[in-house]
C-alpha positions in Angstrom: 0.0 0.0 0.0 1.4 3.4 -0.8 2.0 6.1 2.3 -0.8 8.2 2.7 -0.5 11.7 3.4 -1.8 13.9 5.6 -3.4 17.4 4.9 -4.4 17.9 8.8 -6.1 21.2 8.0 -8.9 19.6 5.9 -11.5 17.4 7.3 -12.5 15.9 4.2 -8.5 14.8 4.3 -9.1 12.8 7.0 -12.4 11.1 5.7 -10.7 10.5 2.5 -7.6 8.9 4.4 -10.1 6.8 6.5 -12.0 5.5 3.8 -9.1 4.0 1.9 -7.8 2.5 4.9 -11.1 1.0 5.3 -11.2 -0.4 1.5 -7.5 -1.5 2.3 -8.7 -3.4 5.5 -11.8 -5.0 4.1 -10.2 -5.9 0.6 -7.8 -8.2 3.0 -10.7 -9.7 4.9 -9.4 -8.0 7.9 -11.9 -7.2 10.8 -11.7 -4.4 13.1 -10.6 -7.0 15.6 -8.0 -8.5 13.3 -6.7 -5.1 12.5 -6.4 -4.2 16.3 -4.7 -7.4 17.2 -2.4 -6.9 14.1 -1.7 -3.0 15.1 -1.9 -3.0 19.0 -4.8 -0.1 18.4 -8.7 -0.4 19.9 -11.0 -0.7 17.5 -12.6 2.3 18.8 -9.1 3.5 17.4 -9.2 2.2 14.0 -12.7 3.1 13.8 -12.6 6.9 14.5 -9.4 6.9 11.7 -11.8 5.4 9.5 -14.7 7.6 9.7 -12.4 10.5 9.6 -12.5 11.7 13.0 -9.2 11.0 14.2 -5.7 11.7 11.9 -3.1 10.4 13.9 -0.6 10.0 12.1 1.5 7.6 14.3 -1.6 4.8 14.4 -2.4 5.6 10.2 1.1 4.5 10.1 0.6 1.4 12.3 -2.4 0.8 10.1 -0.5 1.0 6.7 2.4 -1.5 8.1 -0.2 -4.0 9.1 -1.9 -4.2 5.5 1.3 -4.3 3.5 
């Protein structure tokens, strides 16, 4: 998966980033729990990043290592 950058000014950044990670996650038949166990995140974690309501860039990163 290519790095995603982050454009923290803009919330529709952060959807946009979320929703890929989501395609990402579900195109590997990963499950929030999967992706938690994988990342050491909550899902409540991976969740918010996926709706858009949390950019941190530290767990995106965790995310992206875990789908590669």
């Amino acid at each position: 998966m290519d790095h995603v950058y982050i454009e923290t000014s803009s919330d529709d950044a952060g959807k946009a980033v979320g929703s890929r990670l989501r395609e990402a996650r579900i195109a590997r038949s990963y499950s929030l729990e999967d992706l938690a166990l994988a990342t050491g995140l909550t899902e409540a974690e991976i969740s918010a990043i996926e709706v858009g309501t949390s950019i941190d860039a530290l767990h995106i990163e965790r995310i992206e290592h875990a789908l590669c």
